[in-house]
GULODREN-749568 format. One record per residue (C-alpha): residue number from 0; residue in three letters; x, y, z. Coordinates in steps of 0.02 Angstrom, whole numbers, plus 50000, padded with zeros to 5 digits. Each point is the difference from the previous one (the first is absolute). Last residue first. Example, Ala and Ser with C-alpha at 12.3 -4.5 7.8 and 13.67 -1.06 7.14 Angstrom:
<drenvexs>
+-----+---------+-------+-------+-------+
: num : residuo :    xx :    yy :    zz :
+-----+---------+-------+-------+-------+
:   1 :     SER : 50684 : 49947 : 50357 :
:   0 :     ALA : 49931 : 49828 : 50033 :
+-----+---------+-------+-------+-------+
</drenvexs>
This chain:
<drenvexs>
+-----+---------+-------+-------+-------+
: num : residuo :    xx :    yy :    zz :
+-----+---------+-------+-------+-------+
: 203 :     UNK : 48073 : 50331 : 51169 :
: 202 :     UNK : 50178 : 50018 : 49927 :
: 201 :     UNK : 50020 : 50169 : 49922 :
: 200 :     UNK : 50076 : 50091 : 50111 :
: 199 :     UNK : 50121 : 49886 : 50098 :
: 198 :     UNK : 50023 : 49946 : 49822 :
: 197 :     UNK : 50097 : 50178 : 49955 :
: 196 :     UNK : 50199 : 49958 : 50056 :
: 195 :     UNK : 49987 : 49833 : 49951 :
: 194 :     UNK : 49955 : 50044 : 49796 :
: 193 :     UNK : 50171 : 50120 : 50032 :
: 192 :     UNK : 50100 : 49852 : 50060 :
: 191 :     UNK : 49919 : 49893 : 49868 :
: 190 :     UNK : 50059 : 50097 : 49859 :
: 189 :     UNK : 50179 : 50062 : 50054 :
: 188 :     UNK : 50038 : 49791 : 50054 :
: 187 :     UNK : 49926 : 49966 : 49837 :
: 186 :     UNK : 50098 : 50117 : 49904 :
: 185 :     UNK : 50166 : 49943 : 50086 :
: 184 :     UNK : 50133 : 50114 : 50142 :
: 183 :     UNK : 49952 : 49926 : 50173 :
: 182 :     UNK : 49942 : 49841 : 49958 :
: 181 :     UNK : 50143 : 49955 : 49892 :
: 180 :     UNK : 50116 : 50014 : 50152 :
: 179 :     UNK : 49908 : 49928 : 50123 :
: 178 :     UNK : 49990 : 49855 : 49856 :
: 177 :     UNK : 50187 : 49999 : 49982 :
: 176 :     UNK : 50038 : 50087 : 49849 :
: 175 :     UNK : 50111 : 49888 : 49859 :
: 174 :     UNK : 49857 : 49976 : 49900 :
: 173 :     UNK : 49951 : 50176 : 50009 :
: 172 :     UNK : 50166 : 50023 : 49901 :
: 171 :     UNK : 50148 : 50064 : 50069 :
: 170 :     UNK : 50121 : 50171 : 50001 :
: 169 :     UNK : 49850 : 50098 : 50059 :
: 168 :     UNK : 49942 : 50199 : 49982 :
: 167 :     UNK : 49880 : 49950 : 49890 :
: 166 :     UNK : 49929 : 49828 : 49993 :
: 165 :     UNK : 50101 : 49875 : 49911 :
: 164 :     UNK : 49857 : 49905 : 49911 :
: 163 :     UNK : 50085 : 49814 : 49913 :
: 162 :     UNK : 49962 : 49872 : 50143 :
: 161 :     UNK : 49835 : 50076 : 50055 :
: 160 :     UNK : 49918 : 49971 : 49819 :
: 159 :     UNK : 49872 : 49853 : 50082 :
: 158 :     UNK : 50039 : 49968 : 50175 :
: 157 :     UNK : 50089 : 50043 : 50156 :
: 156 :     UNK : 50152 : 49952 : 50065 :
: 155 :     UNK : 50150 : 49909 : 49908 :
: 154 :     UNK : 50099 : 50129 : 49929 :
: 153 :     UNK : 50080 : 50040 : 49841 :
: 152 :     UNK : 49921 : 49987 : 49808 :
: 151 :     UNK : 50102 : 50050 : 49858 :
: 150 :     UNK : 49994 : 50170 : 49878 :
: 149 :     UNK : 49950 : 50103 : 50167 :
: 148 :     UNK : 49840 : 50104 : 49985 :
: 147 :     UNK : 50028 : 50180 : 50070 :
: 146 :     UNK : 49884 : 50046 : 50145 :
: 145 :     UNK : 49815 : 50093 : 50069 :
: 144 :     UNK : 49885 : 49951 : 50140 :
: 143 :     UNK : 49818 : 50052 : 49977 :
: 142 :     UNK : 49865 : 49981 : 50098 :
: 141 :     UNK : 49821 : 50021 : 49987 :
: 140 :     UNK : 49824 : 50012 : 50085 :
: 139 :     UNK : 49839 : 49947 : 49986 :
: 138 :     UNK : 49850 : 49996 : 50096 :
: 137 :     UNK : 49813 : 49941 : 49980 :
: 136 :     UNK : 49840 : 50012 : 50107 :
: 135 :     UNK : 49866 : 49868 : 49887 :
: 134 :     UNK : 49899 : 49925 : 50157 :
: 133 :     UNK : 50115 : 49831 : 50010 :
: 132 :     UNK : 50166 : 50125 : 50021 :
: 131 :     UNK : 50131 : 49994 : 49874 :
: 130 :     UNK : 50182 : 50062 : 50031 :
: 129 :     UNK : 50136 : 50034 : 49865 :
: 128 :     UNK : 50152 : 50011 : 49993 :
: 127 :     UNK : 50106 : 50037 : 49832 :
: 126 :     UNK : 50172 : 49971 : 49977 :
: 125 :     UNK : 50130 : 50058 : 49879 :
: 124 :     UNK : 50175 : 49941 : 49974 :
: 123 :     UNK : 50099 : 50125 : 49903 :
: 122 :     UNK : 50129 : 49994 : 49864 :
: 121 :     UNK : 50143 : 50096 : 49916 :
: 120 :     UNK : 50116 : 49912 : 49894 :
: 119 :     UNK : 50065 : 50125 : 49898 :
: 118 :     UNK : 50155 : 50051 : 50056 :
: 117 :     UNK : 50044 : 49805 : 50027 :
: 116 :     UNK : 50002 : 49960 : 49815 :
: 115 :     UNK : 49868 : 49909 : 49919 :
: 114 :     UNK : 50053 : 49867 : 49872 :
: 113 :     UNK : 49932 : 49853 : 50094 :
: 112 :     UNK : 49841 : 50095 : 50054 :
: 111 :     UNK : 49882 : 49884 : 49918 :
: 110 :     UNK : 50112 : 49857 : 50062 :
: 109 :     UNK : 49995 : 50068 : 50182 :
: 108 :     UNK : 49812 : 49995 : 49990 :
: 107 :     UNK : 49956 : 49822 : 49924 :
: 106 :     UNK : 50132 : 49918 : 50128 :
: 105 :     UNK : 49889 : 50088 : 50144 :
: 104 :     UNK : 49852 : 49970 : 49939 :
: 103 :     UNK : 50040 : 49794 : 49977 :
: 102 :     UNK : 50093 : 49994 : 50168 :
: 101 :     UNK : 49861 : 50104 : 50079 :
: 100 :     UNK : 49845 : 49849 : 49916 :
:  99 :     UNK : 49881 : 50085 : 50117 :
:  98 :     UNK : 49859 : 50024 : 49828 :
:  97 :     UNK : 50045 : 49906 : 49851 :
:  96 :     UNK : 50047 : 50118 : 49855 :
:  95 :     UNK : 50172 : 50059 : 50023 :
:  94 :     UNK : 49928 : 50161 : 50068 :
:  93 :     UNK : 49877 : 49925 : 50108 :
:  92 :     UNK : 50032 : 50052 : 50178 :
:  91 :     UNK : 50041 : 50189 : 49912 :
:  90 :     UNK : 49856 : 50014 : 49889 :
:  89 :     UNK : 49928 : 50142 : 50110 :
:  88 :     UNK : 50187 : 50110 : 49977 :
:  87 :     UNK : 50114 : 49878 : 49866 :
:  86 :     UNK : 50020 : 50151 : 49942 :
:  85 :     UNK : 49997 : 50178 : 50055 :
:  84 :     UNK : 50050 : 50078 : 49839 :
:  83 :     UNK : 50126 : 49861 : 49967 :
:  82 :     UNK : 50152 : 50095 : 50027 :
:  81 :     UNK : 49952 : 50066 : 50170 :
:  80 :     UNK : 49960 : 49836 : 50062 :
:  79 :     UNK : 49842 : 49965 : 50108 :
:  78 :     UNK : 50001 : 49856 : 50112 :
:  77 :     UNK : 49852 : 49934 : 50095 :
:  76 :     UNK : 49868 : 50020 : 50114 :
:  75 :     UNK : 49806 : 49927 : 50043 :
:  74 :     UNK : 49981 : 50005 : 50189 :
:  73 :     UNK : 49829 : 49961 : 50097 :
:  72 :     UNK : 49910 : 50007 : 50152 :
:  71 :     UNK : 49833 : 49937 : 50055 :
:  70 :     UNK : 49888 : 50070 : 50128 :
:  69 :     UNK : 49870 : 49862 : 50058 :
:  68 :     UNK : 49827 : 49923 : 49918 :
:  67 :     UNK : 50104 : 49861 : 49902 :
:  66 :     UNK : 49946 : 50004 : 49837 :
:  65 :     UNK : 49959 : 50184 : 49976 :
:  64 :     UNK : 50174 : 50048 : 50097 :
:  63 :     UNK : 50092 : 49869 : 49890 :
:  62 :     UNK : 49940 : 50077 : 49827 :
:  61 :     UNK : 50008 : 50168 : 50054 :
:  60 :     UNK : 50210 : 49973 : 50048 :
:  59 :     UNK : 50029 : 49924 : 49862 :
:  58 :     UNK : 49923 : 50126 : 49867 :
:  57 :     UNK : 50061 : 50135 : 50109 :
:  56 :     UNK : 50185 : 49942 : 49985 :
:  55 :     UNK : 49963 : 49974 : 49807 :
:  54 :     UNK : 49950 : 50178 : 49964 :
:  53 :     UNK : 50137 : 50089 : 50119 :
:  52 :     UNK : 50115 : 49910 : 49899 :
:  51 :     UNK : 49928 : 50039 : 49844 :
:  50 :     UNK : 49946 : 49974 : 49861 :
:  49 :     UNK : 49902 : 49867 : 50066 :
:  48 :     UNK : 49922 : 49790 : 49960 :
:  47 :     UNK : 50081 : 49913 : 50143 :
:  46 :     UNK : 49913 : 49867 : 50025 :
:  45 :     UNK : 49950 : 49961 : 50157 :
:  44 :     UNK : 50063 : 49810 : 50078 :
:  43 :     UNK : 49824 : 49888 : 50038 :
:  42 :     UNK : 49917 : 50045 : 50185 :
:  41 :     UNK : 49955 : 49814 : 50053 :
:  40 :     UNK : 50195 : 49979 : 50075 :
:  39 :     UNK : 49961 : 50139 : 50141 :
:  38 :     UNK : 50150 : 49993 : 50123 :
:  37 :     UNK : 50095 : 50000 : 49847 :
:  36 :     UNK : 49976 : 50160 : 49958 :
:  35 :     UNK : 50132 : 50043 : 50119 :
:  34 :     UNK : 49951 : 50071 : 50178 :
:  33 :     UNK : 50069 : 50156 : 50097 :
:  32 :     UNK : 49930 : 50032 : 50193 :
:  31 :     UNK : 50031 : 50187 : 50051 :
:  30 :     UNK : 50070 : 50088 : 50131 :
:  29 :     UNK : 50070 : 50161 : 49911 :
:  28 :     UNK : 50175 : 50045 : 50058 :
:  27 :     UNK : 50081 : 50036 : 49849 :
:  26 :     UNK : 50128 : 49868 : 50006 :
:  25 :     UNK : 49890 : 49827 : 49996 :
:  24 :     UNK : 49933 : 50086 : 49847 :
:  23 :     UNK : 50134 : 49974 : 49912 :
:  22 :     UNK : 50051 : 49824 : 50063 :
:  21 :     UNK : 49811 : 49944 : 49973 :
:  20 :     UNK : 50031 : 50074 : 49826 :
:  19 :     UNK : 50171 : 49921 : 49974 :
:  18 :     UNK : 49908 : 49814 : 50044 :
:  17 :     UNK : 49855 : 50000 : 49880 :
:  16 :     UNK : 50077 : 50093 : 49857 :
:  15 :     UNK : 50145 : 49849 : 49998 :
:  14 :     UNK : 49859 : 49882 : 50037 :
:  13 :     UNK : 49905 : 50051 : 49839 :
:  12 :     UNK : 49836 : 49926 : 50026 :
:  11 :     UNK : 49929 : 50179 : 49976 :
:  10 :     UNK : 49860 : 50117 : 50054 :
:   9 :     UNK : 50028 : 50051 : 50191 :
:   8 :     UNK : 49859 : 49975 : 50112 :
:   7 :     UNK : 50012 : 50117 : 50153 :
:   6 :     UNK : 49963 : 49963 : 50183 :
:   5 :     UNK : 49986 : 50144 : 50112 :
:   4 :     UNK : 50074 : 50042 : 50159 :
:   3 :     UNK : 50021 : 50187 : 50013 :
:   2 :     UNK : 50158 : 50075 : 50071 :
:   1 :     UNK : 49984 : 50198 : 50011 :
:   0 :     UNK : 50114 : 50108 : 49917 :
+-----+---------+-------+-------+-------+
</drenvexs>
């Protein structure tokens, strides 16, 4: 693949986002220059008003490409549990009612599932990429990286329901994955890897 040098406008202030996506990308080769929505405090936070994740990632993603005239990039993901039908899924950030609050979400989630035996604890992260260009080209793709939820948190990397997702085929939570390792194997990783893979041909 051929290196371009472009600089993309990702659509959070979520530092956590900020930094695994620049580590991400870093890997795939692609030369490109990655900056938070907070290089543009004017542009007010999107709400995220979709179905889906696909829905919301494009919402962001528009919303910064029409404001700032360059490609933007954007993530919305989450945690759907077997036993829930796919819940907390969009509402995932806010499942406890105040939106970032993991400690809250998390706590909220492991009591619902309380009585839940490990046979039937099936989960799956799922991320959605999307890229936005300023004359209306969009992209999305998705990841997916599927696990048992724990009954008690373990780990202290990543974020949000990390410490209780053992990914298949592990013995330890995402929490407990170093961030190479996490990288390799999570939704986002899969999403943005494969978003990475087709900007050489869609970037102007």
């Amino acid at each position: 693949m051929t290196a371009v040098t472009r600089r993309l406008v990702l659509a959070t202030r979520n530092a956590h986002k900020l930094a695994e996506l620049r580590v991400i990308l870093a890997g795939t080769g692609l030369d490109v220059e990655l900056v938070g929505a907070d290089a543009y405090p004017a542009i007010p936070d999107v709400k995220e008003t979709g179905v889906t994740f696909a829905e919301n990632a494009l919402l962001k993603a528009r919303t910064l490409a029409q404001a700032t005239g360059l490609p933007a990039v954007a993530d919305d993901s989450g945690l759907c549990v077997d036993v829930l039908g796919g819940a907390p899924g969009v509402f995932s950030a806010r499942w406890a009612g105040r939106h970032g609050d993991d400690a809250a979400n998390l706590a909220l989630l492991l009591a619902q599932l309380g009585d839940i035996d490990a046979p039937h604890r099936g989960a799956h992260f799922t991320c959605a990429a999307a890229l936005a260009l300023p004359d209306g080209t969009e992209h999305v793709t998705e990841g997916q990286l599927r696990g048992t939820l724990r009954h008690t948190p373990a780990g202290t990397h990543g974020f949000g329901y990390d410490p209780v997702l053992q990914p298949d085929g592990h013995t330890v939570t995402c929490a407990q994955l170093t961030p190479d390792e996490k990288n390799a194997i999570s939704h986002r990783g899969r999403a943005f890897r494969a978003l990475a893979a087709e900007l050489p041909g869609l970037l102007p």
